[in-house]
C-alpha positions as CSV (number, residue, x, y, z in Angstrom):
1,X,112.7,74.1,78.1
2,X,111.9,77.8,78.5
3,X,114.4,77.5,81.8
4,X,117.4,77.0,79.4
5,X,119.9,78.7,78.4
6,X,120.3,79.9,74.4
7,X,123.7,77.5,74.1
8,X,121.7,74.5,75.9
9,X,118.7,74.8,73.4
10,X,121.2,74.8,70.7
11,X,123.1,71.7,71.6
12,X,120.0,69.7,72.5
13,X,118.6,70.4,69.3
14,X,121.5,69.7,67.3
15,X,121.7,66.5,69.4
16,X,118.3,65.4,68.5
17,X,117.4,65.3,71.9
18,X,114.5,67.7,71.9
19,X,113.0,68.8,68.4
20,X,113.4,72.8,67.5
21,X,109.6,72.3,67.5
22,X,109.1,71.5,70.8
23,X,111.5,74.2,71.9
24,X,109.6,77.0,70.2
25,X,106.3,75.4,71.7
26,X,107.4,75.7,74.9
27,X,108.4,79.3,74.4
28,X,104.8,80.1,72.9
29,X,103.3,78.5,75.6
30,X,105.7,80.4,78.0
31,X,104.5,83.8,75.9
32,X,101.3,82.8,76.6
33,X,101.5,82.1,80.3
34,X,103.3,85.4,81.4
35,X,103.0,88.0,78.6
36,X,99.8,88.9,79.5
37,X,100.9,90.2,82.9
38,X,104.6,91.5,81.8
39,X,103.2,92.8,78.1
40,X,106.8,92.6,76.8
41,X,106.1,90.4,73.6
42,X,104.0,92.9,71.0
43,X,103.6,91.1,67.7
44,X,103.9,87.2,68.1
45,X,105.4,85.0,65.0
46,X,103.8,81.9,66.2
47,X,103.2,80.6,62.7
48,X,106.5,81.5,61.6
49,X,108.4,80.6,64.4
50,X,106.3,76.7,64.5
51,X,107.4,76.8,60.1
52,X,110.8,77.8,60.9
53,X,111.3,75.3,63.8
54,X,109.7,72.0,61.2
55,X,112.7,73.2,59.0
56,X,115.3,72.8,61.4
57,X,114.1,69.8,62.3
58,X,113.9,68.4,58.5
59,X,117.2,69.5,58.5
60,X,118.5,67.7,61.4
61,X,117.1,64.5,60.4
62,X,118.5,64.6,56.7
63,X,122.0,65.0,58.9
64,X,122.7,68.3,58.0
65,X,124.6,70.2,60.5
66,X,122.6,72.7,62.5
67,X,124.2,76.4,63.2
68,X,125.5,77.1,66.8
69,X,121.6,78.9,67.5
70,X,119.7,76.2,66.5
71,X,116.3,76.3,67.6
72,X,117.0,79.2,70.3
73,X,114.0,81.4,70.2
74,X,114.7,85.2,70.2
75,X,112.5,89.0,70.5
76,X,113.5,91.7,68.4
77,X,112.8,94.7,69.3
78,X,109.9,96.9,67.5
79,X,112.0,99.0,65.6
80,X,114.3,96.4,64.2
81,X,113.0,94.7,60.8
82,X,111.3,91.5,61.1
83,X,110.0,89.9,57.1
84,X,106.6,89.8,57.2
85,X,105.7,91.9,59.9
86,X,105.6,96.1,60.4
87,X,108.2,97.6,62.9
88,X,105.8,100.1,64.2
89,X,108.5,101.9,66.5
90,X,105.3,101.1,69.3
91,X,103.4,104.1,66.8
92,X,100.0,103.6,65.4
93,X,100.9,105.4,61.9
94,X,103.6,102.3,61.7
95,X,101.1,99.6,61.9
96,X,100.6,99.0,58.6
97,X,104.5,98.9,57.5
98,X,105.3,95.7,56.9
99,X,109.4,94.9,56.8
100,X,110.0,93.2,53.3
101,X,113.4,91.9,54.6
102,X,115.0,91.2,57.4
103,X,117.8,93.4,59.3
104,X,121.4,92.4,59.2
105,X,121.4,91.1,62.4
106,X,117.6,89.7,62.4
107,X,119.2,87.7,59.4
108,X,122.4,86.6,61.2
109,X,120.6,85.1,64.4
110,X,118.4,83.6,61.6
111,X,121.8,82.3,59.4
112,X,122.9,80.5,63.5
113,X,119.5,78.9,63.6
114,X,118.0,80.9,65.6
115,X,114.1,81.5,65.1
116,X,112.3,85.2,65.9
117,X,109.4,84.5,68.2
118,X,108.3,87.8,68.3
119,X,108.3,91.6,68.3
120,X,109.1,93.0,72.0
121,X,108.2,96.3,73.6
122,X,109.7,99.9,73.0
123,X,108.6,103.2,73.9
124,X,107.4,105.1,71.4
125,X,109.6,105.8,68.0
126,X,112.5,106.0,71.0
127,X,112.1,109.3,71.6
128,X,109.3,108.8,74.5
129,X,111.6,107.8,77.5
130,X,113.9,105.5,79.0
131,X,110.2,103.5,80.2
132,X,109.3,101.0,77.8
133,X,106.0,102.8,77.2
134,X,104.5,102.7,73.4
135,X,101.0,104.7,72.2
136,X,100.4,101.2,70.2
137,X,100.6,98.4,73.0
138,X,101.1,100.3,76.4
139,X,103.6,99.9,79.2
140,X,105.6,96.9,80.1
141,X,105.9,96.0,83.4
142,X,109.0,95.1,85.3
143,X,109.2,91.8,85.9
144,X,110.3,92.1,90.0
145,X,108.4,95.0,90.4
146,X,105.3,96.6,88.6
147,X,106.3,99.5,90.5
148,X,109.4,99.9,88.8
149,X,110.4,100.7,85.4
150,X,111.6,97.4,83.5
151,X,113.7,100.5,81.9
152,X,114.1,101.0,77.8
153,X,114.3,101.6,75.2
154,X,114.9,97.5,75.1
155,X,112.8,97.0,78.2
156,X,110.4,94.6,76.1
157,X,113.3,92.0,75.6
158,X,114.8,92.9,79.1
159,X,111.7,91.5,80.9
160,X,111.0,88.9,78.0
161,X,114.3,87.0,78.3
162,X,114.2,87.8,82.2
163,X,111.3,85.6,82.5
164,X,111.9,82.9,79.9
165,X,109.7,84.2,76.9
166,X,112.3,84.1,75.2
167,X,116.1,83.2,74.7
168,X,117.6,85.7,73.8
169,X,116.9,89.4,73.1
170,X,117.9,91.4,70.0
171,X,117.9,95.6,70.9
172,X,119.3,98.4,70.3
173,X,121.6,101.1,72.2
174,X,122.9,104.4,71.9
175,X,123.1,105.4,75.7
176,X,122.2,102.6,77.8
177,X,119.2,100.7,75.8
178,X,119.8,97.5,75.9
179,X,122.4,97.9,79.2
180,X,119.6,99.5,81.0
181,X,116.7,96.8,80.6
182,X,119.5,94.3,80.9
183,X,120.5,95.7,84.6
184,X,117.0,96.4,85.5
185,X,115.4,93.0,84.8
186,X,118.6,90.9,86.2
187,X,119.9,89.8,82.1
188,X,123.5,90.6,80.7
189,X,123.3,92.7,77.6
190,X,126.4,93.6,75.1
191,X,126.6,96.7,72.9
192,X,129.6,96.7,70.7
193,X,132.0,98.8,69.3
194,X,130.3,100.8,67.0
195,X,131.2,99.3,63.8
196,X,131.3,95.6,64.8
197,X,127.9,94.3,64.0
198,X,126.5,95.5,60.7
199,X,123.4,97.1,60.4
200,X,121.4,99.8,58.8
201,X,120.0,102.5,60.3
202,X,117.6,103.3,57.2
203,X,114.7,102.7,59.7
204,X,111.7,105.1,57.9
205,X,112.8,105.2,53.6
206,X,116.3,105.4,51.7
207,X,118.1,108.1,53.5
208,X,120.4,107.7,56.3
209,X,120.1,109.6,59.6
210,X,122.5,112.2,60.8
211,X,125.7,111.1,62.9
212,X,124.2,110.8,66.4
213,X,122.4,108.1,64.4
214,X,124.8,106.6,62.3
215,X,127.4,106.3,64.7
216,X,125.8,106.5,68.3
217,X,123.3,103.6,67.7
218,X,124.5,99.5,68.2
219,X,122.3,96.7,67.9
220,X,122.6,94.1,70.8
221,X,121.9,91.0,72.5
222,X,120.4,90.5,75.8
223,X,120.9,87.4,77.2
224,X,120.5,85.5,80.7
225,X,124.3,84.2,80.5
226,X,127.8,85.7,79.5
227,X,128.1,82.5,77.5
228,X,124.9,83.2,75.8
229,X,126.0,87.1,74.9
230,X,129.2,85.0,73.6
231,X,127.2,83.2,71.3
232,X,125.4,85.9,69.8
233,X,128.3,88.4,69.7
234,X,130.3,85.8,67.3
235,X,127.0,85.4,65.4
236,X,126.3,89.2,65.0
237,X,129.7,90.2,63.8
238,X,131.2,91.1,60.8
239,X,131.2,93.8,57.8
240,X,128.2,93.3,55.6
241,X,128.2,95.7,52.1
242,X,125.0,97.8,52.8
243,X,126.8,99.1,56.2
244,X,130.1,100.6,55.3
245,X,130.5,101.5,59.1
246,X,130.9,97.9,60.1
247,X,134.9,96.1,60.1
248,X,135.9,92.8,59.6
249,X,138.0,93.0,63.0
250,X,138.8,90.0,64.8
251,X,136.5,88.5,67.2
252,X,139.2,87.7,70.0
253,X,142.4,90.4,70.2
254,X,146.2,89.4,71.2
255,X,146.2,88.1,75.5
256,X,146.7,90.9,77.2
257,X,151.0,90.8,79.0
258,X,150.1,90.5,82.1
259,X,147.2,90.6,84.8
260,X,144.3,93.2,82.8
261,X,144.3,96.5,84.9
262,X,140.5,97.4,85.7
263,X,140.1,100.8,86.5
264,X,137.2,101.0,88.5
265,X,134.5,104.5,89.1
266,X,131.8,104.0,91.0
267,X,130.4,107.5,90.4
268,X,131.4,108.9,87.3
269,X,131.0,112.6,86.9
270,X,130.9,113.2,91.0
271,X,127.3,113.5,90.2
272,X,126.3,111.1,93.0
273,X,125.6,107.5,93.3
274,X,123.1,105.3,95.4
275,X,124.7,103.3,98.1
276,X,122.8,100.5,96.6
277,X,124.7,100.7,93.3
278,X,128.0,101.4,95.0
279,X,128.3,98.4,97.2
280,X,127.6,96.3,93.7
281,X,130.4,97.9,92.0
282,X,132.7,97.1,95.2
283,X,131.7,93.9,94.9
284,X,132.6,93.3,91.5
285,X,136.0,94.7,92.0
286,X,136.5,92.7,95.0
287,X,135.3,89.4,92.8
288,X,137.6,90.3,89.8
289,X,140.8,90.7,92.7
290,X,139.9,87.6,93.2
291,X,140.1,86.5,89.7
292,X,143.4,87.7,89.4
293,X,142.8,91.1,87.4
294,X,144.8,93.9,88.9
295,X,141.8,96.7,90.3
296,X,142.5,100.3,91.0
297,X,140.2,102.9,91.9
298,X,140.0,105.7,89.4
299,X,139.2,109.2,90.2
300,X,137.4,109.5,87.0
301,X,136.6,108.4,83.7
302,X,138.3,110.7,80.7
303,X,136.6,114.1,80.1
304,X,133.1,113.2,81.6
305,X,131.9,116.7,81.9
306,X,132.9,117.7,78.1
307,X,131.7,114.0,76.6
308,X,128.5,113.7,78.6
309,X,128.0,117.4,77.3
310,X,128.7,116.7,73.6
311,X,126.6,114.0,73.8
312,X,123.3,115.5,74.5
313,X,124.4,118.5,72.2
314,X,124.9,116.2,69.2
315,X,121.7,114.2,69.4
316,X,119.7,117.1,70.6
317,X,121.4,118.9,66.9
318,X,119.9,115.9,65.0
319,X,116.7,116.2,66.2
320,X,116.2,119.5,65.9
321,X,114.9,120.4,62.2
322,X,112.5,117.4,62.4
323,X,111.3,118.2,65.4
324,X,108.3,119.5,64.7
325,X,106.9,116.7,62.5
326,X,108.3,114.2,65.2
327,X,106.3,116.3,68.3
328,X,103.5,116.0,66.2
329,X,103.7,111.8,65.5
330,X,104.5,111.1,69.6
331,X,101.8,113.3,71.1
332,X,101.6,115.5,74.1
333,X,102.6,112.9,76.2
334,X,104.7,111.3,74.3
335,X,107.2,114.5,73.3
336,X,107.9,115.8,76.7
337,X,110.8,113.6,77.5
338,X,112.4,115.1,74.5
339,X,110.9,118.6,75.4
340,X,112.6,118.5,78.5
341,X,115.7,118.0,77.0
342,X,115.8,120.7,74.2
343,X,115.2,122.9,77.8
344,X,118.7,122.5,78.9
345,X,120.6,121.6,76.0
346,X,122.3,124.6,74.2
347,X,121.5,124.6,70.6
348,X,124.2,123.9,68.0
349,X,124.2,125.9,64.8
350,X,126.9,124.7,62.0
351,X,129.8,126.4,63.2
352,X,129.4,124.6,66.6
353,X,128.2,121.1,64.9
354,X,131.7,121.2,63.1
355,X,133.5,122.5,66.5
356,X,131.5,119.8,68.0
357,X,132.8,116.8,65.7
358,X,136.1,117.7,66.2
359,X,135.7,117.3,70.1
360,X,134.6,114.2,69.2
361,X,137.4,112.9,67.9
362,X,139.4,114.5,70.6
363,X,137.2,112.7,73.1
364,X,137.7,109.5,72.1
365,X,141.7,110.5,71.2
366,X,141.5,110.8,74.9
367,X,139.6,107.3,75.8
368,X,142.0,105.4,73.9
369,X,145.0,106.6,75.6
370,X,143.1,105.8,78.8
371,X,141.7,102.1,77.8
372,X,145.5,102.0,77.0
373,X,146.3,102.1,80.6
374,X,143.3,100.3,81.6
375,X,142.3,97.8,79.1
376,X,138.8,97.6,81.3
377,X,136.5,100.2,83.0
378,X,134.4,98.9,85.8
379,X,131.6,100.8,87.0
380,X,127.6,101.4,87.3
381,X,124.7,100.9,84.4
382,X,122.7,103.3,86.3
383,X,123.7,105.1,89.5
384,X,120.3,104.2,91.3
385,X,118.2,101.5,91.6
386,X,115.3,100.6,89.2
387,X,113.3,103.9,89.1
388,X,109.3,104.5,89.0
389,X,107.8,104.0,85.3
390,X,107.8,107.5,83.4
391,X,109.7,109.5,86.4
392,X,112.2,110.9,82.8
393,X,108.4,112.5,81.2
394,X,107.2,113.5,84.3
395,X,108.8,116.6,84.7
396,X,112.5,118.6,84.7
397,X,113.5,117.3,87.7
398,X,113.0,113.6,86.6
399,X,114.1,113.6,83.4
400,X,117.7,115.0,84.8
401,X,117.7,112.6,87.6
402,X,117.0,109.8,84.8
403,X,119.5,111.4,82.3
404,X,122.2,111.6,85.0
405,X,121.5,108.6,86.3
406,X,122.7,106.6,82.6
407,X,126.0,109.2,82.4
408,X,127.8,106.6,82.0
409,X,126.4,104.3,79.3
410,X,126.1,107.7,77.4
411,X,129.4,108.6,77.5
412,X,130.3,105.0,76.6
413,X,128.1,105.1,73.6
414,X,129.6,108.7,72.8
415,X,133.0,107.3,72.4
416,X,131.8,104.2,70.9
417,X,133.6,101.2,73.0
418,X,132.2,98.2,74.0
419,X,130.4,97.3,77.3
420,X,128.6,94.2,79.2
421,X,126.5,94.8,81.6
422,X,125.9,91.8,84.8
423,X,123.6,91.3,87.3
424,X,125.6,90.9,90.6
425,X,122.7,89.5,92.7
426,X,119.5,91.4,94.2
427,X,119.3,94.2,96.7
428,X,115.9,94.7,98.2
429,X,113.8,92.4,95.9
430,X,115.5,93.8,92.6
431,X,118.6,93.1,90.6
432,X,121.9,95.1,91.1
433,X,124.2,95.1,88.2
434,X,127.2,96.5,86.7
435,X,128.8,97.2,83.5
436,X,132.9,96.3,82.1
437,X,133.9,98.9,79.5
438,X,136.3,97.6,76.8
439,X,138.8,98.9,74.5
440,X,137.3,99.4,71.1
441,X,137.1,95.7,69.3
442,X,137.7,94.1,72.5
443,X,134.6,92.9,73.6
444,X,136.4,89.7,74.4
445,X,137.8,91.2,77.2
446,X,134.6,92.2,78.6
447,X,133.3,89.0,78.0
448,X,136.0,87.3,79.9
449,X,135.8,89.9,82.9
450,X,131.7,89.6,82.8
451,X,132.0,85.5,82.9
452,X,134.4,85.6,86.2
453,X,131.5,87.8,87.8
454,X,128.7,85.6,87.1
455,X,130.7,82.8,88.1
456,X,131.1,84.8,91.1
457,X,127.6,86.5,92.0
458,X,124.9,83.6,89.8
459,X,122.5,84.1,87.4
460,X,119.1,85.4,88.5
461,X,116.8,84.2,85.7
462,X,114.6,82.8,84.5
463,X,112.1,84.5,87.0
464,X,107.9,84.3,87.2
465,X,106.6,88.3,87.6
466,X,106.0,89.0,90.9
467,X,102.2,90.0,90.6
């Protein structure tokens, strides 16, 4: 049962063909074959999970009706709340926190029917990397490759729903973190609009964080199907009252007059792009041609240099005062990522943070009228393949190759639109993907461009590690 996908769990338990029981069984028993050589799944819920499942099957047989998730087992990322257990952030000093509620969207998956089955892998408190490399469990492996970064900072549920430990995936991503995992384990992955899944980003007491935080971060699903990522997105959504960023906008816009225009860039910023990646972003244009959308070639997305810019100045600016402290927490090893960064990022005092939030605005002024031309951008998750593990905290010189190598997810997550990443096959033993770029609120659109592509190209997953 761990073969299936989230929507054929979910309609054979609701069918009474299988018992949520059995499905979460064969999950643990999945965990149990594979984790130990992946190390994606942290903190198991085994207990829960088996409690949860009994209920859903009482449930079933007293003829209630079961929720469109019913049964489908799901990770959740280390730093997103699970009841009953501590979301360490993948940091010893967290062990002992234990969540005494869910999250928003930890509750919503739960509200569907769907049943957490465990914590997943992260790298430490975020900051460490785009590896999924924590001080408290270690590193995960790539699932294709060991030599190869599974990526971050969702790599635990990349390679855990890659290889059938689980479902679906719930992450987080504020410049490629669930995208990334997603393209380097062969999984789709969504990250909204900012504002259409509620959430709250009150992570460590009763403050909010700064606006990097606030606005830049998205929780996400990762899934190994479009419909799947379907599924959870009309879960996930909604306005909730403790997030006053989040919209009741409609799930699925006006059709679009006409054939949607896809403005594809297969190297955004002129900063380079491996042949690899390029030839999968050629073939998803030449696949969506052949669905009927109408594909031009861009010389450019909107204002890269200026957005991808702002970007690192903005969340460099937030972590700044706390710096210090934070060092402290993550270690020598563990800071240099961020080191590397406060290197070549100028500083921002308050007179350039408000400068700065009105280019901003301007920014995405500028992105609208473009996505208003182009209801869809087509181009690369990250512009080479899967990269060595740690190659961002190595030294300068990897952490820009890394950093430029995400541009676009960054800028994407600076302006705040939606996205889908796909696989589009393999190239040389590992998964080549690509990612659709939506019009704020439409991720129906990407949805509908990222399902003609897997129709197209397959899905590649469930997979057995290949060690």
């Amino acid at each position: 049962m761990w073969k299936l996908s989230a929507g054929a769990l979910a309609a054979a338990v609701r069918g009474g063909e299988v018992s949520a029981l059995d499905v979460v069984d064969a999950h643990l028993a999945r965990i149990e074959a594979v984790n130990p050589r992946v190390n994606a799944v942290t903190q198991l819920f085994a207990d829960r999970a088996r409690a949860a499942a009994r209920r859903l099957d009482r449930r079933r047989a007293a003829g209630e009706e079961l929720g469109p998730l019913a049964g489908v087992p799901f990770s959740v990322k280390e730093c997103i709340r699970v009841e009953g257990f501590a979301a360490t952030f993948g940091l010893r000093r967290f062990a002992g926190m234990t969540a005494g509620a869910d999250a928003i969207p930890v509750a919503r998956l739960r509200a569907a029917g769907a049943v957490p089955i465990g914590h997943s892998n992260m790298p430490t408190l975020v900051l460490s990397g785009m590896h999924t490399r924590s001080e408290l469990y270690g590193d995960t492996l790539n699932p294709w490759d060991a030599a190869r970064t599974p990526g971050g900072s969702s790599g635990g549920d990349g390679a855990a729903v890659a290889t059938g430990m689980a479902a679906l995936g719930l992450g987080d991503d504020s410049g490629g973190s669930v995208r990334i995992p997603a393209s380097f384990c062969g999984v789709a992955a969504l990250n909204p609009t900012a504002g259409r899944f509620a959430a709250d980003q009150r992570m460590l007491g009763p403050d909010d964080p700064g606006p990097a935080s606030q606005v830049l971060v998205a929780d996400g699903p990762l899934a190994r199907t479009v419909a799947d990522l379907r599924l959870a997105y009309e879960c996930l959504a909604g306005p909730d009252p403790r997030d006053p960023r989040a919209v009741p906008a409609p799930l699925y816009g006006r059709p679009l007059d006409g054939p949607p225009r896809v403005a594809v860039v297969a190297d955004p910023g002129g900063r380079g792009v491996h042949p690899t990646v390029r030839r999968a972003v050629e073939r998803a244009a030449g696949a969506l041609a052949e669905a009927g959308y109408d594909v031009r070639e861009v010389p450019d997305v909107p204002r890269f240099d200026e957005a991808f810019d702002a970007y690192h100045r903005l969340t460099v600016a937030e972590f700044t005062p706390a710096w210090p402290a934070v060092r402290q927490l993550l270690g020598e090893r563990g800071s240099r990522f961020v080191d590397f960064a406060m290197r070549v990022t100028p500083r921002v005092d308050a007179a350039g943070l408000i400068a700065l939030m009105g280019t901003w605005m301007n920014i995405r002024r500028s992105w609208a009228e473009f996505l208003e031309e182009y209801p869809l951008l087509l181009g690369p998750v990250f512009t080479e393949p899967p990269v060595e593990p740690g190659l961002e905290s190595r030294d300068q010189r990897g952490r820009d190759r890394v950093v430029f190598a995400m541009r676009l997810c960054s800028v994407t997550s600076f302006v705040g639109v939606p996205a889908v990443a796909v696989p589009t096959g393999l190239a040389d033993g590992l998964p080549t993907g690509v990612q659709l770029v939506g019009r704020p609120f439409r991720e129906d659109l990407c949805l509908a461009a990222a399902q003609h592509l897997e129709d197209r190209f397959g899905t590649l997953g469930p997979v057995d590690p290949a060690f």
